[in-house]
MARNU-407506 format. One record per residue (C-alpha): y, x, z; residue in three letters. Coordinates in steps of 0.2 Angstrom, whole numbers, padded with zeros to 4 digits, always signed. Each point is the difference from the previous one (the first is absolute). Layout:
N
YXZALA;...
***
This chain:
298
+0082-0150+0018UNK;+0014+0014+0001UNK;-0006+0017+0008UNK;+0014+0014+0007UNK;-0006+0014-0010UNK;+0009+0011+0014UNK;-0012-0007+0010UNK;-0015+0005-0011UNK;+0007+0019-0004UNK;+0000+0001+0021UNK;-0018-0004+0002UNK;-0002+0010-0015UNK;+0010+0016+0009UNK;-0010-0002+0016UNK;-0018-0002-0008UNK;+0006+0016-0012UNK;+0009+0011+0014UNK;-0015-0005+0012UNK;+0014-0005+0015UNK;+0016-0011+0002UNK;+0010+0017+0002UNK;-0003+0009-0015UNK;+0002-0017-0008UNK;+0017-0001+0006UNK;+0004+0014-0006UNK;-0006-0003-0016UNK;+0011-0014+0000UNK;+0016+0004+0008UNK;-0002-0012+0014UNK;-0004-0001+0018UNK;-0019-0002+0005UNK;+0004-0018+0008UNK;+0007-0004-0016UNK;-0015+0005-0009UNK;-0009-0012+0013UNK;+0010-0012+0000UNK;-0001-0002-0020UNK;-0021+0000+0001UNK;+0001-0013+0015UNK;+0010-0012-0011UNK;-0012+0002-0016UNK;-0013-0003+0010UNK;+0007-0014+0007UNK;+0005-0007-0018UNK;-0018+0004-0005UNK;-0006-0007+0015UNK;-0015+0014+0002UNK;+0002+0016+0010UNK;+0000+0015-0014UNK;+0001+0014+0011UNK;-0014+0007+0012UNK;+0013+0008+0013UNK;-0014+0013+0003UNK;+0005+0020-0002UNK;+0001+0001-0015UNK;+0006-0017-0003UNK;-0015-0009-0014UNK;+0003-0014-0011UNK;-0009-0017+0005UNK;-0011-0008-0016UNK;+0016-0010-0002UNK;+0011+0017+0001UNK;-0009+0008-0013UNK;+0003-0017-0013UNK;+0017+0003+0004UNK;+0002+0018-0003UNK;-0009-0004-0018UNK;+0012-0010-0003UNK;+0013+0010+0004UNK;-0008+0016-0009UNK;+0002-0012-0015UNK;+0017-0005+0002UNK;+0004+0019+0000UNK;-0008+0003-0016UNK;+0009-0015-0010UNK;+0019+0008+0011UNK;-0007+0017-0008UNK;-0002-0006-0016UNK;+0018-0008+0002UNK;+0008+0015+0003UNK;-0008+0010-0016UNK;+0004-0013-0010UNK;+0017+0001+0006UNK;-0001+0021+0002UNK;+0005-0005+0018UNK;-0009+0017+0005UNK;+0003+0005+0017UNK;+0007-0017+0005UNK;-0011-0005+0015UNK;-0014+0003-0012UNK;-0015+0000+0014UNK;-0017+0011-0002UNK;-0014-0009-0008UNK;-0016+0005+0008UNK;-0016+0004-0009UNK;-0019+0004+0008UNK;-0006+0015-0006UNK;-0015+0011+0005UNK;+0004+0018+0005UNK;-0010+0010-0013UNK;+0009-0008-0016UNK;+0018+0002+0009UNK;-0005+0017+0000UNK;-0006+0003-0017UNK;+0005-0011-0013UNK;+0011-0017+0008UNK;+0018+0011-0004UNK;-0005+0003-0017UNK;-0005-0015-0005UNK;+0016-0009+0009UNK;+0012+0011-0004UNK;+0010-0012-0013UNK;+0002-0010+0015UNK;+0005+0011+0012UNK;+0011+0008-0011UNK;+0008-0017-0004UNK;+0015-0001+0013UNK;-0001-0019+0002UNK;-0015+0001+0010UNK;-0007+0006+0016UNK;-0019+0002+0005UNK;-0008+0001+0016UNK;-0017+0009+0001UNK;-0012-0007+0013UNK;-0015+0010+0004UNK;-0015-0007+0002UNK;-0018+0004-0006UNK;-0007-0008-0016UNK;-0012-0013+0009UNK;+0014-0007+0013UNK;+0014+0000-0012UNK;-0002-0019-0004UNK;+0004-0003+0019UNK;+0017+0005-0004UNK;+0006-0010-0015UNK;-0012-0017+0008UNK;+0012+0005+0016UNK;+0014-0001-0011UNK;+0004+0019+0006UNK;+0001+0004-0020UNK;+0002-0007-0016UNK;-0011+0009-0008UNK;-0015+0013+0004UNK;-0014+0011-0007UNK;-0017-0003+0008UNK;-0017+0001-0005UNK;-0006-0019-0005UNK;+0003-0011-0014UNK;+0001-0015+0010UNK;+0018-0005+0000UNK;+0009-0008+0015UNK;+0005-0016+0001UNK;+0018-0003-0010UNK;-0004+0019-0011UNK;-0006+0009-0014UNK;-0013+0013-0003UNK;+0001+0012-0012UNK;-0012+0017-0001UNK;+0004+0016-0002UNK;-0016+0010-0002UNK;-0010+0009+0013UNK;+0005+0016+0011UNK;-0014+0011+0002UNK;-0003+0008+0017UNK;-0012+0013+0003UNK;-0010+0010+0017UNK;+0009+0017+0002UNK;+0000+0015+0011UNK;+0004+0017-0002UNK;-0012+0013-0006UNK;-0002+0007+0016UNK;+0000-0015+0011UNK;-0015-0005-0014UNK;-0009+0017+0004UNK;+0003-0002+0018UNK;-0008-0018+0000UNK;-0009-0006-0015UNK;-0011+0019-0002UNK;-0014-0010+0002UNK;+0005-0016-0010UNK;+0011-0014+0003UNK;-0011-0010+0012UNK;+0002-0013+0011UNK;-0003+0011+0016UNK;+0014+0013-0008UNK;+0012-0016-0002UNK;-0002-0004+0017UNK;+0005+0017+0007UNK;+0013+0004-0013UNK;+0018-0005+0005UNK;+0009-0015-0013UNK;+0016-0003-0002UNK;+0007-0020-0004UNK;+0018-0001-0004UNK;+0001-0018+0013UNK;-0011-0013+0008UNK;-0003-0010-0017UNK;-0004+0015-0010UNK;-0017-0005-0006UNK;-0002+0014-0016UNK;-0010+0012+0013UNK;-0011-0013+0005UNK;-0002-0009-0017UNK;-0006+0018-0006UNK;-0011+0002+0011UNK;-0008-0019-0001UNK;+0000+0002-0019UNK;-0011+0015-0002UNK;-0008+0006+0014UNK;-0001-0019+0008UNK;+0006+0007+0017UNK;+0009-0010+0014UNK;+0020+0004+0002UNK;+0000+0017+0009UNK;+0011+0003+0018UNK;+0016+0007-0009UNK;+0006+0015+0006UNK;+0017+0000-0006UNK;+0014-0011-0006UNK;+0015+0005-0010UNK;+0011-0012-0005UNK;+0009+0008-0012UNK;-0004+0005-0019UNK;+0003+0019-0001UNK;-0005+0005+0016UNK;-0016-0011-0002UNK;-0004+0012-0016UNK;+0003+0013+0010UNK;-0010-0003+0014UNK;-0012-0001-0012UNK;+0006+0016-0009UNK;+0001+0011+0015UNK;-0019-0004+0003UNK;+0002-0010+0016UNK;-0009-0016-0007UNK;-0006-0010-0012UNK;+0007-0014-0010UNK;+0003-0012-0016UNK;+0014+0004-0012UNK;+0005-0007-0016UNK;+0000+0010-0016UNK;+0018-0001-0004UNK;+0003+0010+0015UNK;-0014+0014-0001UNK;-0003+0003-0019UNK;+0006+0016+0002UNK;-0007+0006+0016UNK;-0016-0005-0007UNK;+0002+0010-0015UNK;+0006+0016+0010UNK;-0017-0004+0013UNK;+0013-0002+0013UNK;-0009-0013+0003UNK;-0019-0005-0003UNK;-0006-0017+0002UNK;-0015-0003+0013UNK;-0011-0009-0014UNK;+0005+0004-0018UNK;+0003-0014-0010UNK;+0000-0011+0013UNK;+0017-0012-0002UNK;+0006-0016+0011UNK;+0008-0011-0012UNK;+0013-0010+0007UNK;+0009-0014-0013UNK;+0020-0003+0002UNK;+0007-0015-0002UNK;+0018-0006+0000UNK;+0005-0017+0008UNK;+0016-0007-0002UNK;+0011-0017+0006UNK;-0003-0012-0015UNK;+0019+0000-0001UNK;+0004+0001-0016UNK;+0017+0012-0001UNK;+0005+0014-0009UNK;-0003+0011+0015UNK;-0020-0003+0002UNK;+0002+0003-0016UNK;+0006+0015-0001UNK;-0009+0007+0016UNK;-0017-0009-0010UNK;+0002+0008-0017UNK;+0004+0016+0009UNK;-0015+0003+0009UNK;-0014-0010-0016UNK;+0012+0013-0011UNK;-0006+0018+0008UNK;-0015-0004+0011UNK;-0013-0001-0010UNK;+0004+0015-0011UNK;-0002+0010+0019UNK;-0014-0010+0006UNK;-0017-0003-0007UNK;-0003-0017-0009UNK;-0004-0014+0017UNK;-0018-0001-0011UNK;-0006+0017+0001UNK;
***
């Protein structure tokens, strides 16, 4: 069976624009055309791929069609590098990345790729323990998250451990902890998480002081200004090493409980779709990770 793959990229605009009108716009077409196009792949397919909700949601049988349409735009990528067809309706091939390494160590490890003009990438932000939702979704070709266990139709390759630790400022600890980091000081002392499924606080606290997840005080969803939150003495909060080293070192920082880390092993799933661009974007990130991070055994 023949599929339009017009009609794919327009369930594929909407889903990725979240609306028929920014899809359209995407697109260079009308919204009814944009409709119009899903209706008759749906009717080809004969299942409905499109939740009509706001913003639109792809159906079970929507989501097996945007995989395959992620896939198809991988191989029309690959095309075009063979070809050096740069810039010739080359689309953005999207990966699942947690915050913290986009912010610390993703660019440098990527940077033959991104500095390769053949291809495009599309960072989706997600924490490390949801972002296999996006790639079994279809959202993404590719993603870093914390388990091993591959998705159906993937790889999984490790890429060592990012160690996170309990930090505050040295006068939000006085202010606090001056009579120990209890469980009673925890409950009155604000936290700040960085989203809903930001689990390090809570992990912490389960890990060494067995205590229950704590009301959070705080959310900051955004990778400096979390740090600074937690600079400026407001709160409380998990960090990795590769961003606080050196605040650490110059006691801009103190952690809560020294020596006490949250170890939390990256690993990096991939389509088994065996092109020259997974490749590429594989070899990259097994090529520099591991000398950043600490070994996925430690």
């Amino acid at each position: 069976m023949k599929v339009d793959l017009r009609q794919l990229e327009a369930l594929s605009a909407v889903v990725d624009a979240r609306g028929f009108e920014r899809a359209a716009q995407k697109l260079g077409i009308t919204q009814s055309a944009v409709s119009q196009r899903i209706r008759a792949l749906e009717t080809r397919l004969g299942k409905v791929l499109l939740r009509r909700t706001s913003p639109p949601e792809p159906t079970e049988a929507g989501r097996a069609a945007l995989r395959y349409f992620r896939q198809m735009d991988v191989l029309q990528a690959q095309l075009a590098a063979h070809f050096d067809l740069a810039g010739q309706d080359v689309r953005s091939l999207p990966i699942g990345v947690n915050a913290d390494s986009l912010a610390t160590w993703l660019f440098d490890a990527l940077d033959p790729v991104l500095r390769d003009s053949r291809y495009r990438l599309d960072f989706r932000v997600a924490d490390q323990d949801v972002t296999h939702e996006l790639l079994r979704n279809g959202d993404v070709i590719g993603c870093i998250k914390a388990s091993p266990e591959p998705v159906s139709g993937c790889n999984a390759f490790p890429l060592g451990v990012m160690v996170y630790r309990a930090l505050a400022s040295a006068g939000f600890h006085h202010r606090w902890f001056c009579g120990g980091v209890t469980e009673a000081a925890l409950q009155a002392a604000p936290c700040v998480e960085f989203s809903a499924q930001d689990a390090l606080q809570n992990t912490w606290l389960k890990q060494y002081l067995n205590m229950e997840p704590l009301r959070v005080a705080h959310r900051v969803p955004a990778v400096d200004s979390f740090l600074e939150c937690i600079r400026r003495g407001y709160a409380w909060g998990c960090a990795p090493d590769v961003q606080t080293r050196t605040l650490l070192a110059r006691g801009d920082l103190v952690e809560l409980i020294p020596d006490t880390p949250v170890r939390v092993p990256l690993y990096w799933h991939i389509w088994d779709l065996r092109t020259p661009l997974n490749q590429k974007l594989t070899d990259a990130l097994l090529g520099y990770a591991p000398r950043l991070l600490q070994e996925a055994s430690v």
